[in-house]
C-alpha positions as CSV (number, residue, x, y, z in Angstrom):
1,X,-13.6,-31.4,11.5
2,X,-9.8,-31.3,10.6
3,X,-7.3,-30.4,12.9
4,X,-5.0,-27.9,11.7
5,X,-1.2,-28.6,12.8
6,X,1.0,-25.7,14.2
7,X,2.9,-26.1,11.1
8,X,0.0,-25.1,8.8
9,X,-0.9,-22.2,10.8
10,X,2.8,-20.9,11.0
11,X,2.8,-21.8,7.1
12,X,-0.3,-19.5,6.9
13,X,1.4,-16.4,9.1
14,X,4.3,-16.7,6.6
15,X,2.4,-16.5,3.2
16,X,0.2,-14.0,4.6
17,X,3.4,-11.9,5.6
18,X,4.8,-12.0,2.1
19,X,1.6,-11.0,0.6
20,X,1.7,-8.2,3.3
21,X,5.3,-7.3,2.6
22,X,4.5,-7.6,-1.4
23,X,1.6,-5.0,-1.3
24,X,2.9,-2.8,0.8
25,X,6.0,-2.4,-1.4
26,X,3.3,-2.4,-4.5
27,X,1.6,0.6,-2.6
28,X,5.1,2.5,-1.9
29,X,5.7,2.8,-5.2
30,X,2.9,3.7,-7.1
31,X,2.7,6.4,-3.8
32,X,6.1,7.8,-4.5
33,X,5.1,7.8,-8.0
34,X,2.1,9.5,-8.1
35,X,4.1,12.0,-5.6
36,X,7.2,12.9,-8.2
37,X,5.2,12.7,-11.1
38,X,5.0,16.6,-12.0
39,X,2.1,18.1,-13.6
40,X,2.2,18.5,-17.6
41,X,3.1,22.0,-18.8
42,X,0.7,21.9,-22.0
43,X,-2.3,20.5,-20.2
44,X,-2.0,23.2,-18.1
45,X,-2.3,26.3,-19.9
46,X,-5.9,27.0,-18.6
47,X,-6.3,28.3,-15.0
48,X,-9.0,25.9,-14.5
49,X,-7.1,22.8,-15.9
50,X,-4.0,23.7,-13.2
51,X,-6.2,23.4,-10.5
52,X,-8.2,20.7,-11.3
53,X,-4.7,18.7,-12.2
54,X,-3.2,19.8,-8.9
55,X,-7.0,18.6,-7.3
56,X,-6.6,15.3,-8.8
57,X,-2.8,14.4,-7.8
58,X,-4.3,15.4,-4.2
59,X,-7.0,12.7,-4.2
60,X,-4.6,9.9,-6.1
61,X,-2.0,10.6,-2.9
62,X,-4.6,10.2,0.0
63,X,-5.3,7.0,-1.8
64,X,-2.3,5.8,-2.0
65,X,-1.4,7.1,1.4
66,X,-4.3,5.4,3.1
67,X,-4.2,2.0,1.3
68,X,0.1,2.2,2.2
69,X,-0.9,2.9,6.1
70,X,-3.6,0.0,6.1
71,X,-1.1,-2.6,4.1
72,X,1.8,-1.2,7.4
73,X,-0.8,-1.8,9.7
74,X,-1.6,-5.6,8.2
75,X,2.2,-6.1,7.8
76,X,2.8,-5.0,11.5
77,X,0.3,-7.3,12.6
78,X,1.5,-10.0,10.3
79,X,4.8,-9.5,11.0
80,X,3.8,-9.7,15.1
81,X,2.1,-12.9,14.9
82,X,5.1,-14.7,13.1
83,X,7.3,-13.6,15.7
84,X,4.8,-14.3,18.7
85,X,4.7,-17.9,17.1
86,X,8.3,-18.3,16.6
């Protein structure tokens, strides 16, 4: 078997941090977008179609929000190991 160095395994804590870092930003955004985005006036001219818009912008943000709080967790933990190492 091959021996990994401690420089490969701190090389691996650092890519794995940025990929952290760049998902978590990736999940930010489309969460504060789907958060801002208002509801259309014309598609909601129904009674129904207001609700079920309103329902739907519910579901997209408790997506978002739970895939932003796993990428935090993985970024804390990431982020914890790199400076355990260092």
């Amino acid at each position: 078997m091959r021996q990994t160095s401690a420089e490969e395994i701190s090389m691996e804590q650092l890519i794995l941090s940025l990929i952290s870092v760049v998902l978590f930003c990736l999940c930010c955004h489309q969460f504060i977008r789907t958060m801002v985005k208002p509801i259309p006036v014309l598609a909601s001219e129904r009674p129904y179609a207001r609700g079920a818009m309103q329902l739907g912008k519910f579901y997209k943000s408790m997506a978002w929000g739970t895939m932003t709080m796993a990428f935090l967790g993985g970024l804390v933990v990431s982020f914890q190991q790199v400076f355990l190492t260092l």
